[in-house]
VEXDREN-2710 file (C-alpha; in Angstrom, 1 decimal):
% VEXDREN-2710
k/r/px/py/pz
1/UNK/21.8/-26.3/2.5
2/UNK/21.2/-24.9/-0.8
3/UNK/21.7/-20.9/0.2
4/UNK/24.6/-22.1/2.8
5/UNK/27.0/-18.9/3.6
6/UNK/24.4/-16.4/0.8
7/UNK/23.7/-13.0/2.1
8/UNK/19.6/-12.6/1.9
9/UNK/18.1/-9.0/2.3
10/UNK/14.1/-9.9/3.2
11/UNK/11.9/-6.5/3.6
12/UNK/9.0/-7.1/6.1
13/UNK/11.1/-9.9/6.8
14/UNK/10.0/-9.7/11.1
15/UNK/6.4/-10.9/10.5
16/UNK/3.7/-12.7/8.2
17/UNK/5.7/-13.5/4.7
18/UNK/8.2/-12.2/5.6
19/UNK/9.2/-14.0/8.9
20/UNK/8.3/-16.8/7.3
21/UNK/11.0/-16.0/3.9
22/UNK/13.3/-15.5/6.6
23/UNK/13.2/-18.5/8.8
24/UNK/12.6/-20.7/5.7
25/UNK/16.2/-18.9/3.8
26/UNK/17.7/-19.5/7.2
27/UNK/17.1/-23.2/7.3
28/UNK/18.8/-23.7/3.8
29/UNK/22.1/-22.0/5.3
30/UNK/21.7/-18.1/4.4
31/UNK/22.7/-15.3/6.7
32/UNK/19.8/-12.6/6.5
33/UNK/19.6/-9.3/6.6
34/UNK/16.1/-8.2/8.1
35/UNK/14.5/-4.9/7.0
36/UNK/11.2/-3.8/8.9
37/UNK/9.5/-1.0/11.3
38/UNK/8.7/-3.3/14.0
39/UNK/11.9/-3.6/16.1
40/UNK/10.8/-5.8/18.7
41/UNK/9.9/-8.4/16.2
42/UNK/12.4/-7.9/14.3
43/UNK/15.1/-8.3/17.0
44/UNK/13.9/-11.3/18.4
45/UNK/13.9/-13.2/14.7
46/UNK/17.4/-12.5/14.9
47/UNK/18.0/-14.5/17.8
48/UNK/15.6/-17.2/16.7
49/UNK/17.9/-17.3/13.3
50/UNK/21.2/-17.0/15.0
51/UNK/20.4/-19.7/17.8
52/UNK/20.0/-22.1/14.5
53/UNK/23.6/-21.5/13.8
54/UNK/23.3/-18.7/10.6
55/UNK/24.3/-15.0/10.8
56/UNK/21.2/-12.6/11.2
57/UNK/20.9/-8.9/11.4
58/UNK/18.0/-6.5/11.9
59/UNK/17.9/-2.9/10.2
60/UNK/14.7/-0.5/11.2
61/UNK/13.9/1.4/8.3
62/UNK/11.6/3.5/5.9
63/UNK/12.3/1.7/2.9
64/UNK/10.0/4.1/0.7
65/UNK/12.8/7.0/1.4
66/UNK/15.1/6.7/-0.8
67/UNK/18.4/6.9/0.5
68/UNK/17.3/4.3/3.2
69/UNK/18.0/1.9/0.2
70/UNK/21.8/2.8/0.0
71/UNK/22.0/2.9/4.1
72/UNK/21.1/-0.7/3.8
73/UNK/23.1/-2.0/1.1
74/UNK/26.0/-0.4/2.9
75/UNK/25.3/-1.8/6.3
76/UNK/24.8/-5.0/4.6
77/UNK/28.0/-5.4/2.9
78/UNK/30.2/-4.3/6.0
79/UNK/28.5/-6.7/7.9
80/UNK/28.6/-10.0/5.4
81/UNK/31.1/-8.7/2.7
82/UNK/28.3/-9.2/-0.2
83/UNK/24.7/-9.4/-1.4
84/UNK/23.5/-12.7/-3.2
85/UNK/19.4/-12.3/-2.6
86/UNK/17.4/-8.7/-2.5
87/UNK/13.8/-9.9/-1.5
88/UNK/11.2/-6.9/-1.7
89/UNK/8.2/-8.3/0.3
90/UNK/7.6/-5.5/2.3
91/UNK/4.3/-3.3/0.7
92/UNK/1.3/-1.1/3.2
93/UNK/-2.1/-0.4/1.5
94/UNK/-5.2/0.9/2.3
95/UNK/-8.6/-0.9/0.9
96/UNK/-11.0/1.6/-0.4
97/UNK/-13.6/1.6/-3.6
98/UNK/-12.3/3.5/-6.2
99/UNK/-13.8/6.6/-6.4
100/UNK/-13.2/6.6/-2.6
101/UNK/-9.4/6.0/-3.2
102/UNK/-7.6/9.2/-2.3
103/UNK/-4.1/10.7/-3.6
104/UNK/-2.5/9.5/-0.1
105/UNK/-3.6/6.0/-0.5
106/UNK/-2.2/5.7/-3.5
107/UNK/1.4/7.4/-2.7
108/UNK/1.3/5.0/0.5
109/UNK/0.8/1.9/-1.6
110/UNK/3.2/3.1/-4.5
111/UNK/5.9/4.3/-2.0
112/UNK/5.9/1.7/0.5
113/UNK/5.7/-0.9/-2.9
114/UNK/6.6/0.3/-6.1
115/UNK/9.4/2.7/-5.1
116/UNK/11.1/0.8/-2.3
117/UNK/11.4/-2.0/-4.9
118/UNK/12.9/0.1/-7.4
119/UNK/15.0/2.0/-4.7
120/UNK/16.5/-1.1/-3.7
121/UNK/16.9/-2.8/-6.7
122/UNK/19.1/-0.1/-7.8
123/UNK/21.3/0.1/-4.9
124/UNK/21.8/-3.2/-4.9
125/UNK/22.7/-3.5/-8.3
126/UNK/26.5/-3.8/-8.3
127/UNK/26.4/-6.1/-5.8
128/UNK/24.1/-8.5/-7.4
129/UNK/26.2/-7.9/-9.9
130/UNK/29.2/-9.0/-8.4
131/UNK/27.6/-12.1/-6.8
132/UNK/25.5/-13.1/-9.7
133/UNK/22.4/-13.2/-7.7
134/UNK/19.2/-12.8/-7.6
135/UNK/15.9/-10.9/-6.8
136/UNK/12.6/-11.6/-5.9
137/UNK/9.9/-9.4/-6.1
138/UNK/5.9/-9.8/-4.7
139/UNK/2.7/-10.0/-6.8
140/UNK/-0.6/-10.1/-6.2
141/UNK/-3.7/-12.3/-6.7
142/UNK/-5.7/-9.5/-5.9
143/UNK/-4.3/-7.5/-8.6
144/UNK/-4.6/-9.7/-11.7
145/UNK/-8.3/-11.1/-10.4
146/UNK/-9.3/-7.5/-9.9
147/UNK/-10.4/-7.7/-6.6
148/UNK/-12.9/-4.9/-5.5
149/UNK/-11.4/-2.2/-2.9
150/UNK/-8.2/-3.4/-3.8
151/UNK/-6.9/-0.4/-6.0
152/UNK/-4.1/1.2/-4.9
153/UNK/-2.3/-2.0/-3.8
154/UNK/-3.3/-3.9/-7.4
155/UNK/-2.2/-0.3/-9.3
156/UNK/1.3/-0.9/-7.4
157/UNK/1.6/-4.7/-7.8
158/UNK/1.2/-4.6/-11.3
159/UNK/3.4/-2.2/-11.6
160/UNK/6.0/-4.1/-9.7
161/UNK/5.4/-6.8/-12.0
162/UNK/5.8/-5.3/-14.9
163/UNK/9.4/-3.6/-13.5
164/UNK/10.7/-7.1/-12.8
165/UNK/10.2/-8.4/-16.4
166/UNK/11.8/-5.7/-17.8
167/UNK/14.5/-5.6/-14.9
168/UNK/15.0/-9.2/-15.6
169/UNK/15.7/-8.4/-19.4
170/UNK/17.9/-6.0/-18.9
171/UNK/20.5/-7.5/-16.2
172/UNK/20.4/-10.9/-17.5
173/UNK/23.3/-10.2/-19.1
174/UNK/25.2/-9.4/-15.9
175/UNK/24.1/-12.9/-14.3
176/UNK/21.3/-11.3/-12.4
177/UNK/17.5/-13.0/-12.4
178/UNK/14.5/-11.4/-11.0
179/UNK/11.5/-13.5/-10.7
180/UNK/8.1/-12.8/-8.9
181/UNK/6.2/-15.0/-6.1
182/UNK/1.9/-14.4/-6.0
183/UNK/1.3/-15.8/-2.7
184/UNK/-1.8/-16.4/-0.8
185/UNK/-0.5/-17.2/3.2
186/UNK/-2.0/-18.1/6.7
187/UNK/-0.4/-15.6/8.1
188/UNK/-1.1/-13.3/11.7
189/UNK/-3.8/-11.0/10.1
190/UNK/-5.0/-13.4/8.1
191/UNK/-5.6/-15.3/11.7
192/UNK/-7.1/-12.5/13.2
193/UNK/-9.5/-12.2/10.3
194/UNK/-10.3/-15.7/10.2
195/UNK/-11.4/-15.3/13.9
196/UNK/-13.3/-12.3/13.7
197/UNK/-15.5/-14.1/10.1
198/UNK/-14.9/-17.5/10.0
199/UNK/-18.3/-18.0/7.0
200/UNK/-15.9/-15.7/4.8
201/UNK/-12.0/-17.1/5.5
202/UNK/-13.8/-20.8/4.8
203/UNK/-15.5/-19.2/1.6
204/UNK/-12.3/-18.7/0.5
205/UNK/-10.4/-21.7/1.4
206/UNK/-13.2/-23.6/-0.7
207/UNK/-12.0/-21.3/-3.7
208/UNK/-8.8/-22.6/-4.0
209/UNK/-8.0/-25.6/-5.0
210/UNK/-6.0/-27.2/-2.8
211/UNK/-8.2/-26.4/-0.4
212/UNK/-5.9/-24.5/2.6
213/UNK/-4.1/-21.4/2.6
214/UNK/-0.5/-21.8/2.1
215/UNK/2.4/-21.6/5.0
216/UNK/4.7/-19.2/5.2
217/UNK/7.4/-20.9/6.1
218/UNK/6.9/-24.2/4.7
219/UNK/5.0/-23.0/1.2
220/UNK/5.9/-19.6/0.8
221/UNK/9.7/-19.3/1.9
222/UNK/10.7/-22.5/-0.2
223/UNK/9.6/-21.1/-2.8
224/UNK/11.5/-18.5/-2.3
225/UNK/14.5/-20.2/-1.4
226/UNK/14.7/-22.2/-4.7
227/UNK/14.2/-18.8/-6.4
228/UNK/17.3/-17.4/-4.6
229/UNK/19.5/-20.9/-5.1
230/UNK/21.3/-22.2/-8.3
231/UNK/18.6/-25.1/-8.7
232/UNK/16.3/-22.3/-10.7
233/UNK/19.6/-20.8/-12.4
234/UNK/17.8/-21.2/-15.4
235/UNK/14.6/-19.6/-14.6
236/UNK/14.0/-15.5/-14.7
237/UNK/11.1/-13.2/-15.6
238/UNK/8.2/-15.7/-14.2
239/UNK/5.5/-14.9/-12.0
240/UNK/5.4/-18.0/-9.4
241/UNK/1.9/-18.2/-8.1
242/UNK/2.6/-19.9/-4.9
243/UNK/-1.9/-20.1/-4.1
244/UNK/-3.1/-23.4/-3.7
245/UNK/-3.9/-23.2/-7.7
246/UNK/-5.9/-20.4/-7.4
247/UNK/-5.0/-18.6/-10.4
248/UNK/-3.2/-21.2/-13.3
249/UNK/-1.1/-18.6/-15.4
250/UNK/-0.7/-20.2/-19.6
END
């Protein structure tokens, strides 16, 4: 039980990496906080969590307006008291070439990614500050390979990525220690896809290195989980590529 009785905020936490985040900080003893749009999803992860003996609640909100940040660190700490884990996972894109990448895509992707991170990192703060914990922030393959079409979401990765180092730098001091996963994940629209061009989802399963995509649950949210418990107490600042090997940072 290495998170037993830690308070976990997950964005996107009702479905693909995030569901996955949540069950897996769930099985190690948290009590999560879940953060999405999709209500119905949401509300039934709850009960999944809570029938496996952990506290769970489910918030619906915008997290790329801002004071929906502070609404949820409030609701958070009347419910559980504290905040040990703020994990921004939650991020909506739009592919597009460049030149055919319009101002709205972009504010999407940087709203719904940049800005919610940085939103709730700073409402969170005092309370991380308080319980000496930790964040975990959400990089992309896409973005440091370059990937074609992938513009507005790589723009707002990086940019995520490049918050969280300095982030990390700065509240180190207070105990606090930011880190960044770079995932690649079976997850439901990665399913669909996979049924819809199977000659392309195998292309790219030969690509990496272990040869599968990675579980969300079982890969993914372990990671996470180690991130979030005092087993990497001494580790802050990193980019944790959780992909099969796909990209070997040096």
């Amino acid at each position: 039980m290495l998170l037993k009785d830690k308070v976990v905020i997950i964005t996107g936490g009702a479905g693909g990496i995030g569901a996955g985040i949540s069950r897996a900080m769930a099985t190690a003893g948290a009590n999560i906080a879940i953060v999405d749009i999709n209500e119905e999803s949401g509300q039934a992860l709850v009960k999944e969590l809570e029938d496996t003996g952990v506290k769970a609640i489910f918030m619906k909100k915008d997290i790329s307006i801002e004071k929906s940040a502070e609404e949820i660190k409030e609701i958070v700490v009347e419910k559980f008291g504290k905040i040990d884990v703020l994990i921004n996972n939650a991020h909506a894109s739009r592919q597009a070439n460049f030149m055919d990448t319009t101002k709205e895509m972009f504010e999407l992707s940087f709203h719904t990614g940049f800005a919610a991170t940085t939103y709730l990192m700073r409402a969170c703060y005092e309370e991380l500050k308080k319980s000496k914990g930790s964040v975990i922030n959400f990089a992309s393959g896409s973005a440091m390979k370059g990937m074609a079409k992938q513009a507005s979401y790589a723009a707002a990765k990086e940019a995520i990525r490049g918050l969280s180092r300095v982030v990390a730098n700065e509240w180190a001091p207070d105990g606090i220690r930011v880190n960044i996963i770079s995932p690649i994940a079976e997850t439901e629209g990665v399913e669909n896809w996979k049924q819809d061009h199977p000659e392309a989802y195998q292309s790219m399963v030969n690509e990496i290195p272990l040869q599968r995509l990675g579980d969300p649950q079982k890969d993914i949210g372990q990671v996470a989980a180690f991130l979030a418990s005092d087993m990497s107490s001494y580790v802050t600042g990193q980019t944790i590529m959780v992909d099969g090997g796909s990209i070997q940072l040096y």
